[in-house]
N, C-alpha and C positions, 0 to 999 in steps of 0.2 A: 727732276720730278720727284716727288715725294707722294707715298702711296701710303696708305693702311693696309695689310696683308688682311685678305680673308677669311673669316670663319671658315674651317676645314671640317669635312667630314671625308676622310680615307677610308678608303672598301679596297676589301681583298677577293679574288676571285677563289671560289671553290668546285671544282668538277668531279662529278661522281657519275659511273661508266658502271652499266650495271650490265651481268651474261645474265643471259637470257636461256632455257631449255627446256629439256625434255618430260614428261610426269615419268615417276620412277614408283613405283608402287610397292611397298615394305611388308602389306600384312601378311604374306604369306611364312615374311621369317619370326613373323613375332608369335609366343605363346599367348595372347590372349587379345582380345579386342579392348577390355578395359585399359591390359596397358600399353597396349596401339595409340591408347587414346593420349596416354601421356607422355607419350616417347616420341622425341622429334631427333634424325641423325643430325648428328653436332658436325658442322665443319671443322674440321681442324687445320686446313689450307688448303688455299685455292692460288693456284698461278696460272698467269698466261705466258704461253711461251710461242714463237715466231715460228710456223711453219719453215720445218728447213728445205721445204721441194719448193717454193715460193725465194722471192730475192730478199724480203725484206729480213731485219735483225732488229734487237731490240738493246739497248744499253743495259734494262734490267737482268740478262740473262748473261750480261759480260761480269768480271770477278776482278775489279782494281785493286791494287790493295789500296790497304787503310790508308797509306799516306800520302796517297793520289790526294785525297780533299783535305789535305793539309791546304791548298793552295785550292780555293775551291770558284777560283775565277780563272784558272788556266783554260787556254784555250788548244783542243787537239786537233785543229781541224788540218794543219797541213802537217802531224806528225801523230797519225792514230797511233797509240800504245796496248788499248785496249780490245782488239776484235772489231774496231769501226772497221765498214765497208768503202772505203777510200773510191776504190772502183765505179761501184754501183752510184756512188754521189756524184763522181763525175761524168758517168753516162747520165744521168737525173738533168744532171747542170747543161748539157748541150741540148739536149731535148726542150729543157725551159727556154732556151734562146731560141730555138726553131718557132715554140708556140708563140715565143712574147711576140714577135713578130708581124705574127696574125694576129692577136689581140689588137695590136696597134694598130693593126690595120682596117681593124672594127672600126677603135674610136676615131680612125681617120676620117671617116666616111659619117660620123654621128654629126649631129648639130655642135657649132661651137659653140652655143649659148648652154650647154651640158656640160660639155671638157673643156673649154675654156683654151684649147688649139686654136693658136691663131694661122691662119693660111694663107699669107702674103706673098708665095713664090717665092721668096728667095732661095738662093741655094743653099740645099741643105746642110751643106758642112757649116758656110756660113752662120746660117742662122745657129745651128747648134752650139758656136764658139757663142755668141750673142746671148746668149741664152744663160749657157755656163758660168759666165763671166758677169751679167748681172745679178746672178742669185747666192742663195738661195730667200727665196721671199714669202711674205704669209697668200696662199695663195687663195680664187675666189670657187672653188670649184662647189658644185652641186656637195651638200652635206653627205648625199646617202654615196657619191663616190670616195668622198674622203673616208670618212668613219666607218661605213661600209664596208665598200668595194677594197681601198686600201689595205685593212686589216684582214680581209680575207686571201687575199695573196700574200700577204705577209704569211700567211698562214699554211698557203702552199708549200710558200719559200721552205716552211719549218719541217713540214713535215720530207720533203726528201732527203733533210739530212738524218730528221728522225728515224724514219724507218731505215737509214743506211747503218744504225746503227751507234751513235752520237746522242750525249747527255743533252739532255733539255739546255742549258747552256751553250754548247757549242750549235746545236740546231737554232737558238736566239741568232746566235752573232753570224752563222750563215745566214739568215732569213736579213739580218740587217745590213748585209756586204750585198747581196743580192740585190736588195731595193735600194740602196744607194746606188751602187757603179752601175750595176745591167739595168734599172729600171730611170731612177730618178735623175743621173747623170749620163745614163745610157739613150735608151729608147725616145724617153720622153723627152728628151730633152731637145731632139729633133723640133719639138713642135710644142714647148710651153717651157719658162724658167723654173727649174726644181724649186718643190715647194718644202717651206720648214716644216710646215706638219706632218708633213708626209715622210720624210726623216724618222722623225720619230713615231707616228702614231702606226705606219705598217709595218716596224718589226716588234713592239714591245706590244700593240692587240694582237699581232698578230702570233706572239708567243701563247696569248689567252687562250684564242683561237683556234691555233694550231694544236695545240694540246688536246686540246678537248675532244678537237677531229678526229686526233688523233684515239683518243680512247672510244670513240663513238664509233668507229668501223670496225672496233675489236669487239664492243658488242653487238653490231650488227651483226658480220661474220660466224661468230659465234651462236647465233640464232638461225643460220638457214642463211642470211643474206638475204632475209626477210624484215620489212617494214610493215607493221599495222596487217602479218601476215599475207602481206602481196611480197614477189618474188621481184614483180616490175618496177613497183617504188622503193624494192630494196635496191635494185641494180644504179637507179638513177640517184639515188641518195649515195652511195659510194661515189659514183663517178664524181657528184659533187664537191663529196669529202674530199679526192684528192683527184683531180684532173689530170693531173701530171704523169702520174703512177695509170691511172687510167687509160689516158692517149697512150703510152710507151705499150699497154696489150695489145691496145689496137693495132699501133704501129704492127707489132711484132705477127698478131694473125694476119695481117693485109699482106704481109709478105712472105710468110712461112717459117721465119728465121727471127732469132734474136736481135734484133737493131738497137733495140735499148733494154736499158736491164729495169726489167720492170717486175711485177706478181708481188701482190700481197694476201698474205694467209699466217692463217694464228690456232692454239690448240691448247685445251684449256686441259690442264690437271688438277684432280681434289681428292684432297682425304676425307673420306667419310668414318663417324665413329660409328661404329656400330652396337646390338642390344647387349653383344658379351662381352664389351669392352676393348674388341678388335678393333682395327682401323681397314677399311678398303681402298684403293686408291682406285682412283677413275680416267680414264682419258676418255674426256668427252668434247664434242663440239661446243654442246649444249648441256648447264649445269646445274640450272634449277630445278628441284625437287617437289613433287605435292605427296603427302603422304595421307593415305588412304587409312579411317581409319574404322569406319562401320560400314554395312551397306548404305547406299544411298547420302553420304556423310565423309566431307574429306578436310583438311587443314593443310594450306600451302604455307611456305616459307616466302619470309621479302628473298626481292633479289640481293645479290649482296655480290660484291666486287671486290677482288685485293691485288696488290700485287708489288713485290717488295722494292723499294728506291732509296737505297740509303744516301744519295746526293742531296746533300743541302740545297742547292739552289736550284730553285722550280719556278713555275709562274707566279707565286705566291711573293715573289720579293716588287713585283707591278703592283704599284698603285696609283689610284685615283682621285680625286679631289673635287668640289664643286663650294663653292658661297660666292659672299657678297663681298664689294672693296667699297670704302670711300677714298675716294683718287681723286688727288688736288696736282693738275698739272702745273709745269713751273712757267712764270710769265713768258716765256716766249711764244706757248700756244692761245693766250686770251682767253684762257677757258674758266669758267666758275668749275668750284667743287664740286663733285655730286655721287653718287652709287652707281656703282657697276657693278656685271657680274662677271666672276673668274672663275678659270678652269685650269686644271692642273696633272698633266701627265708624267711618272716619271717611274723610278727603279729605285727601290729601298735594298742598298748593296749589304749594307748594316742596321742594325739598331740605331748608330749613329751618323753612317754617310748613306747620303742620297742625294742622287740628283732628279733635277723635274725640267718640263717644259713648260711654262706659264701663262696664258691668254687672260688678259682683262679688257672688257669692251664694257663704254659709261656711253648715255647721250647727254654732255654737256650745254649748260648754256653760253653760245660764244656774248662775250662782253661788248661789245659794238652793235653785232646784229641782234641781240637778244633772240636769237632763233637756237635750235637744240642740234646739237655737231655733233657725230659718231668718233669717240675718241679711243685708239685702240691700241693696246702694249702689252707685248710679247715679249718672253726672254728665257734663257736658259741657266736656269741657276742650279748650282751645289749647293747642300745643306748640312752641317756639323751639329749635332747635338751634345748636347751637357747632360749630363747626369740622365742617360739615355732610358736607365731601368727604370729612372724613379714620375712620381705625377708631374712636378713643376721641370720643364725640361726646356731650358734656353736655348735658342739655335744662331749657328751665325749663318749666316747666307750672301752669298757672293757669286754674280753674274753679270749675262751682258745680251741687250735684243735693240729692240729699238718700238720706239712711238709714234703714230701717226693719226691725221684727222681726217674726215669724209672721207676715210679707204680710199685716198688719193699716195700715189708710194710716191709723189713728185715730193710730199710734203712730210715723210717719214724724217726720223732723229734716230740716230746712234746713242746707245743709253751704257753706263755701265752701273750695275745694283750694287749695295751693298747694306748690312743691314746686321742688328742683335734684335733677335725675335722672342719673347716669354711665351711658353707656350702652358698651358694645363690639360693633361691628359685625361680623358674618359673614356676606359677602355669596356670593349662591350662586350668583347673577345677575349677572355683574362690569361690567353695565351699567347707571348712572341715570340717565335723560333727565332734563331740564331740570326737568317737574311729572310725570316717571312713581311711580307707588310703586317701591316697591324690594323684594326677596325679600332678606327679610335674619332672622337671627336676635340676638336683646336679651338679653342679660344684666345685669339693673340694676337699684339699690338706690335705694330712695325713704324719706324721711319726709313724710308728707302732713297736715297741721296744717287743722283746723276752728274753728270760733269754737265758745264752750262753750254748750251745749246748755241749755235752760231746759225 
């Protein structure tokens, strides 16, 4: 097959987690109301640190040294070095097995025209080998469970390792062992073929995801554990944030005792400058300031949020991709040329490596029947870049998925890509960290070669 590669546009996610608090009222230390009026106390830092009468920890409050991120794709998850809660992750871990359980046995009972579970009796081990052994394949499920649903367990995943303590890295690569073995070669696999997107799209959104949840119950918490000042839809909004961490309280008051190691709580500290040039420090739950500065007359400050991370690698190395292909399949499938549209998931390791997940879907005219065919190729390629810093930036690309028509997988092909891409950069974002993605726009021409189809 030979393809034109897409017009690119890559987006990078950015999450901003704002504390929320208390009014604090100043004019009483100030000499004057005119310069009340002009004096706003200057942050000089703000941290959140992990309630230590609660189980959770935080990476940022762990002290690697420097030469830890010499190597900044290690992974510590079965040799902490640094303060990870090793423990707590493994009670986290059996607890998820107990609930997937029930999940699955929601979806058992849901329509299969939703989950796309088929229910044929057989026996279960059986089917389960049957299962394993013809996948992994693109699969048909309802959109809002894949993109959705998928990425927000994914996101679960992340966060038990998170809160145990574990760099945004090593909570990825749990969240992504987790959804492979326990969910997509586990669970599910009882009752539908592991699907390829699912692979990849619930641990790397659900790095997005998870993150963000992750700093969104720090400023809930931080506010009272108040939403839109309800107490109720604060509680419920937690529990959704992390369910996992949630169910183990429950657990734990239903029976009086600790069954799982669970409790999350967090505790903000700030230095305040103050008029004589002093600093205060604060330990608040709640951190925001309005400062009062005549009768009847006051001036708030934005929220503002910090909190130090010196690890290179974050969510910010996921990116996205969306345009058009002109896709000319190779005569085996009878197909005229035509436009499609592709989608492209993957992880910017470098400046110069990345890898992605690919979908292109055209509706062709088949050559016989002159009628319009849903023509669809998937694959997972790695991508090398040239002259990475600079605008004209070559890439070579090299991969492997396969092709099919009328979403019929009797009639799929085994593909291997390969490919010298020109690319021209437009960057919108005139800053690339080290492994951040990059907001950029792609202009650029491919020929992409398969081996001949039998």
């Amino acid at each position: 097959m030979r393809t034109l590669l897409p017009t690119l546009i890559a987006t990078t996610f950015s999450i901003s987690s704002l504390a929320i608090a208390e009014k604090i009222d100043f004019s009483t230390a100030l000499p004057s109301y005119s310069d009340a009026v002009e004096y706003q106390p200057s942050p000089q830092s703000f941290s959140i640190y992990a309630d230590s009468e609660m189980s959770n920890s935080a990476w940022e409050e762990s002290q690697p040294q420097y030469s830890f991120y010499e190597n900044p794709y290690r992974v510590s998850l079965f040799s902490p070095q640094n303060g990870e809660d090793s423990q707590r992750l493994w009670s986290q871990t059996k607890s998820i097995g107990a609930y997937g359980l029930g999940v699955a046995g929601v979806l058992a009972l849901m329509p299969e025209s939703i989950t796309q579970w088929e229910k044929n009796g057989d026996p279960l081990l059986d089917k389960w080998w049957d299962n394993v052994s013809q996948g992994p394949v693109w699969d048909r499920d309802v959109w809002y469970i894949n993109y959705l649903g998928h990425p927000y367990f994914g996101g679960v995943y992340y966060q038990s390792a998170r809160k145990s303590g574990y760099r945004q890295w090593d909570s990825f690569v749990y969240s992504a062992m987790m959804s492979t073995f326990y969910w997509e070669y586990g669970v599910e696999a009882f009752a539908e073929i592991p699907s390829i997107q699912d692979l990849f799209v619930t641990p790397i959104l659900g790095w997005v995801y998870g993150e963000w949840a992750y700093n969104k119950e720090q400023e809930i918490r931080l506010s009272g554990s108040k939403v839109w000042g309800s107490s109720a839809l604060g509680t419920t909004t937690l529990f959704f944030l992390d369910p996992v961490d949630s169910l183990g309280n429950g657990v734990n008051q239903l029976f009086g005792r600790q069954l799982v190691t669970a409790g999350t709580g967090f505790i903000g500290i700030q230095d305040i400058g103050m008029p004589d040039g002093t600093s205060e420090r604060q330990f608040k739950f709640q951190v925001q300031y309005m400062l009062d500065t005549t009768p009847g007359s006051s001036r708030a400050r934005n929220n503002f949020y910090a909190q130090r991370n010196d690890d290179p690698i974050t969510y910010g190395i996921v990116g996205i991709s969306a345009g058009a292909s002109y896709v000319t399949p190779s005569d085996f499938w009878q197909l005229e040329s035509g436009i499609g549209a592709s989608f492209s998931l993957g992880l910017h390791f470098t400046p110069a490596i990345s890898a992605h997940l690919t979908y292109t879907k055209a509706y062709l005219t088949d050559h016989e029947q002159q009628t319009s065919i849903a023509y669809e190729n998937y694959s997972v390629n790695a991508l090398y870049y040239f002259n990475s810093d600079s605008r004209f930036r070559p890439f070579l690309t090299a991969g492997f998925g396969e092709a099919m028509k009328n979403m019929d997988r009797k009639q799929k092909k085994f593909q291997l890509n390969g490919g010298l891409v020109c690319t021209i950069k437009s960057t919108a974002i005139g800053r690339y960290k080290q492994t951040g993605a990059i907001r950029q726009c792609h202009a650029q021409m491919s020929m992409i070669f398969s081996p001949p189809e039998r």
